[in-house]
C-alpha positions as CSV (number, residue, x, y, z in Angstrom):
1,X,0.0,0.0,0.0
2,X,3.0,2.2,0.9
3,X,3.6,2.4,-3.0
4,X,0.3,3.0,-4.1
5,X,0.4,6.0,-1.6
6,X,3.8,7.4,-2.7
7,X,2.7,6.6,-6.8
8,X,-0.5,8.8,-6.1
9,X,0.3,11.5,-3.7
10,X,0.7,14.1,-6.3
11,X,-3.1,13.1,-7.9
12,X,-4.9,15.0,-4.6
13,X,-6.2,18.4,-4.3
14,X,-6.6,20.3,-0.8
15,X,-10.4,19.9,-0.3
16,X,-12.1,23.1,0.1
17,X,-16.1,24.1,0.2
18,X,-15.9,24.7,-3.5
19,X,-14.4,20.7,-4.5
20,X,-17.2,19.5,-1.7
21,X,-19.6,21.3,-4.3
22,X,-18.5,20.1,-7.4
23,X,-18.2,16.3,-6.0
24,X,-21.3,16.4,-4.8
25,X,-22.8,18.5,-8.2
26,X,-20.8,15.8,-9.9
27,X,-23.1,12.5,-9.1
28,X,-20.6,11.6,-6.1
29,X,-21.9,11.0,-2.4
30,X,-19.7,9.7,-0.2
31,X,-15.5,9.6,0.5
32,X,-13.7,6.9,2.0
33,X,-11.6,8.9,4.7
34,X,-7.9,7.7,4.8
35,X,-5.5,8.7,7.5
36,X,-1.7,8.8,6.3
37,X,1.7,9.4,8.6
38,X,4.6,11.3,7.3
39,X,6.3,8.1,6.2
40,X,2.8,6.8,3.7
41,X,1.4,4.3,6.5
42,X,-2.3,4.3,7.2
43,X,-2.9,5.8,10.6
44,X,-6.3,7.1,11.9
45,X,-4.8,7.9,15.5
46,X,-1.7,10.7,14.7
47,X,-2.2,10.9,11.0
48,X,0.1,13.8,9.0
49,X,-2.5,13.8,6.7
50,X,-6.0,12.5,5.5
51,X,-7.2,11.6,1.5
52,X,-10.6,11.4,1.2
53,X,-11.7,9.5,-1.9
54,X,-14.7,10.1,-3.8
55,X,-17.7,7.3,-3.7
56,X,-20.8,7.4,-5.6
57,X,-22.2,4.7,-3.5
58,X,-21.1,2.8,-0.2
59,X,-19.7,-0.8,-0.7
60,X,-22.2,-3.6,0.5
61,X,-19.7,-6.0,1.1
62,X,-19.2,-6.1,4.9
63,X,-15.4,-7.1,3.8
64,X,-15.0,-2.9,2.3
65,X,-15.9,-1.5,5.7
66,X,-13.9,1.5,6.3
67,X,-14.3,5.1,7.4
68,X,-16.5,6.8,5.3
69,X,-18.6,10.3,5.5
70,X,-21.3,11.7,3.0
71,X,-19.9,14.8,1.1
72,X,-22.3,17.1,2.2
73,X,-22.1,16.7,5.6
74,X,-21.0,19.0,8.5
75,X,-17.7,17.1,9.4
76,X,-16.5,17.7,5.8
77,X,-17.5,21.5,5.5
78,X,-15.9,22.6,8.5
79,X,-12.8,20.2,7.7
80,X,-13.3,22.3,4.4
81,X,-13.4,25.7,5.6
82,X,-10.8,25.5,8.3
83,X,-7.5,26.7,7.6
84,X,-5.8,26.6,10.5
85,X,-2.7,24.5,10.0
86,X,-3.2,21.1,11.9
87,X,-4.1,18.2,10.0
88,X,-4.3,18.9,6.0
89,X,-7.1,17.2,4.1
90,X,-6.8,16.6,0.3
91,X,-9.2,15.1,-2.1
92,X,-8.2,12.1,-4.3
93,X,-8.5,13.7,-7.9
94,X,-11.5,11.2,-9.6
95,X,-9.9,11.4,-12.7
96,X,-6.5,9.5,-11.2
97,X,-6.0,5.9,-10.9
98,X,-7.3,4.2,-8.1
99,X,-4.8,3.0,-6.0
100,X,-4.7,4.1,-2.5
């Protein structure tokens, strides 16, 4: 996964209330929130960073469960609008391969 990470960090945008929009405008509904440390492990408990990755629909396989969050809701905007230097948020860019 480490590679996957480190192959796609530069297909992300910083998520602000305008990318929210356009996601949401654009058919999708959902991200898949993932937590990554400074050295591209998967860490929700001190992550450097989170990616959020657009879903148009949540995975019904019970194997898939993961941390997700609909785009429009208050978590996200407020992640979106805050700008105050602690944990940056970026968007995985839906026209990128998936493989984080």
């Amino acid at each position: 996964m480490r590679k996957a990470i480190k192959d796609n960090r530069d297909a992300v945008v910083p998520l602000t209330p305008g990318i929210l929009d356009r996601l949401y405008q654009a058919g999708w509904r959902f991200v898949q929130v993932k937590g990554i440390t400074a050295d591209l492990h998967y860490e929700y408990i001190e992550p450097h960073h989170f990616i959020l990755i657009p879903m148009k629909e949540l995975p019904g396989d019970q194997e898939d469960k993961d941390i997700y969050e609909p785009i429009n809701s208050e978590l996200l905007q407020s992640w979106a609008s805050e700008m105050d230097g602690t944990v940056a948020v970026f968007v995985a860019d839906i026209h990128a391969p998936k493989n984080f």
